[in-house]
C-alpha positions as CSV (number, residue, x, y, z in Angstrom):
1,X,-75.5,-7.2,28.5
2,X,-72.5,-5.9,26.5
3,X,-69.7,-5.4,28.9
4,X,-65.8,-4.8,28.9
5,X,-63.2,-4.2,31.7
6,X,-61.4,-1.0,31.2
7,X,-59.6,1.6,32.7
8,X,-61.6,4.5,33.0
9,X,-59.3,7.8,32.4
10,X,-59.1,10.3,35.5
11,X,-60.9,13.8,34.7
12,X,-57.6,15.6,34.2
13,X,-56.7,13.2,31.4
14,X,-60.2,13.6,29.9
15,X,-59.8,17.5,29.5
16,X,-56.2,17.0,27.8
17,X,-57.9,14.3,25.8
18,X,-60.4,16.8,24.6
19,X,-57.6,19.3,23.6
20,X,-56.4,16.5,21.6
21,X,-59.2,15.9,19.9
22,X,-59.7,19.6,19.1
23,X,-56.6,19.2,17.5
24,X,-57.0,16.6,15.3
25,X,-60.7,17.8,13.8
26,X,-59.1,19.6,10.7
27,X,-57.6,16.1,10.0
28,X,-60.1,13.9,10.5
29,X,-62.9,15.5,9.7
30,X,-66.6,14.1,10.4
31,X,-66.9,10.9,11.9
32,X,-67.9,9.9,15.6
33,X,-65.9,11.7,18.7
34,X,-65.6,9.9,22.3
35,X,-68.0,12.2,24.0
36,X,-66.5,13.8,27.4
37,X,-66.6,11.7,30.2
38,X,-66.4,8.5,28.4
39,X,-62.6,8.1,27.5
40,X,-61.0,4.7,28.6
41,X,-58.4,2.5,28.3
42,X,-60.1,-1.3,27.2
43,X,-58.0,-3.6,28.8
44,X,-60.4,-6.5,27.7
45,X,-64.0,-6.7,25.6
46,X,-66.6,-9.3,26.3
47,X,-68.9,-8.8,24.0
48,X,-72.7,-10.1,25.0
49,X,-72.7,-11.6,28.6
50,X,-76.0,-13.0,30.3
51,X,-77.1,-11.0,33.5
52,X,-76.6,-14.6,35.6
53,X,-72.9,-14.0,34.8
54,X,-72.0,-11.1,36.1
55,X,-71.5,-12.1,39.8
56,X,-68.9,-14.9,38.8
57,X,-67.6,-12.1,36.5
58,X,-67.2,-9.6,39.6
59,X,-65.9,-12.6,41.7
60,X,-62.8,-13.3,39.3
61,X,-62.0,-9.6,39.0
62,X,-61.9,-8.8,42.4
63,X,-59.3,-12.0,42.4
64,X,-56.8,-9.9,39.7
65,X,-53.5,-9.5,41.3
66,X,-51.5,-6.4,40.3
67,X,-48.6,-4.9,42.3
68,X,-50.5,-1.6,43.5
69,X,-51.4,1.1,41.8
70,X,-50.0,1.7,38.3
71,X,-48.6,5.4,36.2
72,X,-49.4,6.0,32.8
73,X,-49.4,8.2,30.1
74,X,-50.6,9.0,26.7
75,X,-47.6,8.6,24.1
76,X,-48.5,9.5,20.7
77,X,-51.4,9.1,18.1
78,X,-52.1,5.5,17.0
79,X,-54.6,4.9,13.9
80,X,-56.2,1.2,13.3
81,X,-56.0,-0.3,11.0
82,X,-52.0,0.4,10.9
83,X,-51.1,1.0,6.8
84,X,-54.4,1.4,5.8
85,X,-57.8,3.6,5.8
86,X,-57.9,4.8,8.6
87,X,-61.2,3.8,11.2
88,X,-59.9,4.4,14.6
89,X,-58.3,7.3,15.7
90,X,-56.9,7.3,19.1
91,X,-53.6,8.0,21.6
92,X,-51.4,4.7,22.3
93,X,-51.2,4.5,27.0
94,X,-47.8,3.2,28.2
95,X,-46.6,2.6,31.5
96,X,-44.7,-0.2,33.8
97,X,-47.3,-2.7,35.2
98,X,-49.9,-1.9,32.1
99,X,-49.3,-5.0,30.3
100,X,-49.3,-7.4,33.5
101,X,-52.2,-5.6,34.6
102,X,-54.3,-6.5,30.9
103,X,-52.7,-10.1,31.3
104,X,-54.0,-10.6,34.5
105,X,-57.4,-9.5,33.2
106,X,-56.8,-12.0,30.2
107,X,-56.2,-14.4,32.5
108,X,-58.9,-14.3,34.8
109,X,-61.4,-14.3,31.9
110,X,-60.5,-17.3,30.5
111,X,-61.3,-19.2,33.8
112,X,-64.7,-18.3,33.1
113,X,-64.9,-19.7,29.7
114,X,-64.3,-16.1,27.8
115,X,-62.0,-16.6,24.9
116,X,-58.6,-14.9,24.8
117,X,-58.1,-12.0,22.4
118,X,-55.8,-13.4,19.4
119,X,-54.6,-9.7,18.3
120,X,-51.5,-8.6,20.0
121,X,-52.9,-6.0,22.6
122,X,-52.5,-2.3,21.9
123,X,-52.9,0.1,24.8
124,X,-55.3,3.0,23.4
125,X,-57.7,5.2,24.1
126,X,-59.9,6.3,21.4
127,X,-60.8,9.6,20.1
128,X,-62.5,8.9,17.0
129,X,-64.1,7.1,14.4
130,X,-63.7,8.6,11.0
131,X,-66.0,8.3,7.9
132,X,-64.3,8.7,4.8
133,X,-61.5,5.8,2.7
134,X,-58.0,7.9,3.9
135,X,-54.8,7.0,5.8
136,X,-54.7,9.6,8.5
137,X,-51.9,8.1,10.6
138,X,-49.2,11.0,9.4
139,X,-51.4,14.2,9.5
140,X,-53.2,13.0,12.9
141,X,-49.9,12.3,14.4
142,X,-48.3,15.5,13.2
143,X,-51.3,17.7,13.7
144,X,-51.3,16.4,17.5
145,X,-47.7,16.9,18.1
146,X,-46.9,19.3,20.5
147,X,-49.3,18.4,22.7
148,X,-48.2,14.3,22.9
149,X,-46.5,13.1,25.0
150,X,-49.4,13.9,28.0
151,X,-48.7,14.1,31.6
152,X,-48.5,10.9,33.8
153,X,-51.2,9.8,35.5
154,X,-51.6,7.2,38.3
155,X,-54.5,4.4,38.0
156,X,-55.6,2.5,41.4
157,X,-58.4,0.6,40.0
158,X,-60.1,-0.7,37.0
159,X,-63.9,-1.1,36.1
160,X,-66.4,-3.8,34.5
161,X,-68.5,-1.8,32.3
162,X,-72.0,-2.3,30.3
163,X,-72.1,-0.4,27.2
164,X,-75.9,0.4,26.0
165,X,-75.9,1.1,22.7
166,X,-78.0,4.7,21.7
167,X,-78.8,6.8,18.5
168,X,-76.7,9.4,20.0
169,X,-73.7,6.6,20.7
170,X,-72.6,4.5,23.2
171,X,-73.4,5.1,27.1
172,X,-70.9,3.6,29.8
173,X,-72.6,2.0,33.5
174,X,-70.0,1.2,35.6
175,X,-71.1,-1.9,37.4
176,X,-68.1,-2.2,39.9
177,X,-64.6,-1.1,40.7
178,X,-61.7,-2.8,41.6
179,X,-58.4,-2.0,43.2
180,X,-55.3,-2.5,42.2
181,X,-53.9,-5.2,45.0
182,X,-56.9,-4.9,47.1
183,X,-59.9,-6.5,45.7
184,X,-63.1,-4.4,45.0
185,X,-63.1,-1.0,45.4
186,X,-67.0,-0.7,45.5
187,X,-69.5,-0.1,42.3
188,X,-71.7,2.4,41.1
């Protein structure tokens, strides 16, 4: 199963998200969009993990202390790789309690053998993939100005999540929920 923990963004974010992205399509062109519904904030990628795992997995997780619930809010346009062609086009998240909240993750993960992430971690939600050999960092960023900084938001749980891979792109299954300071808050 491929599976990552992530934040999953609250429907009013989702439809400013979308304005975003309706924005920045002159810029960017043709490439792959996050499809509605399907925006979120990775706060840790496990890659391939065997089926017997996943209870141990939803054991530790429910274990992840984090002072409450948390407010966030998209900043500005990030692109990856920074100075270069541009492959990932998406909006950086900040907020007090975000970075405790991915260390926490971090943390509990590498109990159960699952290696640490050795980039520096960059809050993001992503928009898009482009194809094409351009820096878009400038025109992305300019073309999505007015409408960056979005509103706050407030987060009271994160998600494990199993990502099946389709022609038509990724699908997300949530395979539980879990409260910010309170353990599970049930699955779907």
């Amino acid at each position: 199963m491929r599976l990552f923990i992530a934040i999953e963004a609250p429907e009013a974010v989702g439809r400013h998200l979308l304005r975003v992205q309706d924005a920045l399509r002159e810029v960017v062109g043709s490439g792959s969009w996050t499809r509605e519904g399907a925006f979120h904030l990775t706060l840790k990628f496990l890659g391939e993990v065997a089926e017997g795992d996943v209870p141990a997995l939803t054991d530790a997780l429910g274990q992840v202390v984090c002072d409450g619930p948390i407010r966030l809010r998209t900043s500005g346009i990030v692109c990856f790789p920074p100075g270069r062609a541009t492959a990932v086009v998406g909006v950086e998240v900040v907020g007090e309690g975000l970075l405790k909240l991915q260390q926490a993750v971090e943390t509990r993960c590498a109990e159960l053998g699952f290696p640490a992430e050795r980039r520096v971690y960059r809050p993001h939600v992503t928009l898009a993939r482009p194809r094409g050999r351009r820096n878009l960092a400038s025109a992305a960023a300019q073309r999505a100005g007015t409408l960056l900084p979005g509103p706050w938001f407030d987060v009271d749980h994160f998600a494990l999540i199993q990502s099946l891979l389709k022609p038509q792109g990724a699908q997300y299954v949530c395979l539980g929920r879990f409260a910010l300071g309170r353990g599970p808050a049930g699955g779907t």
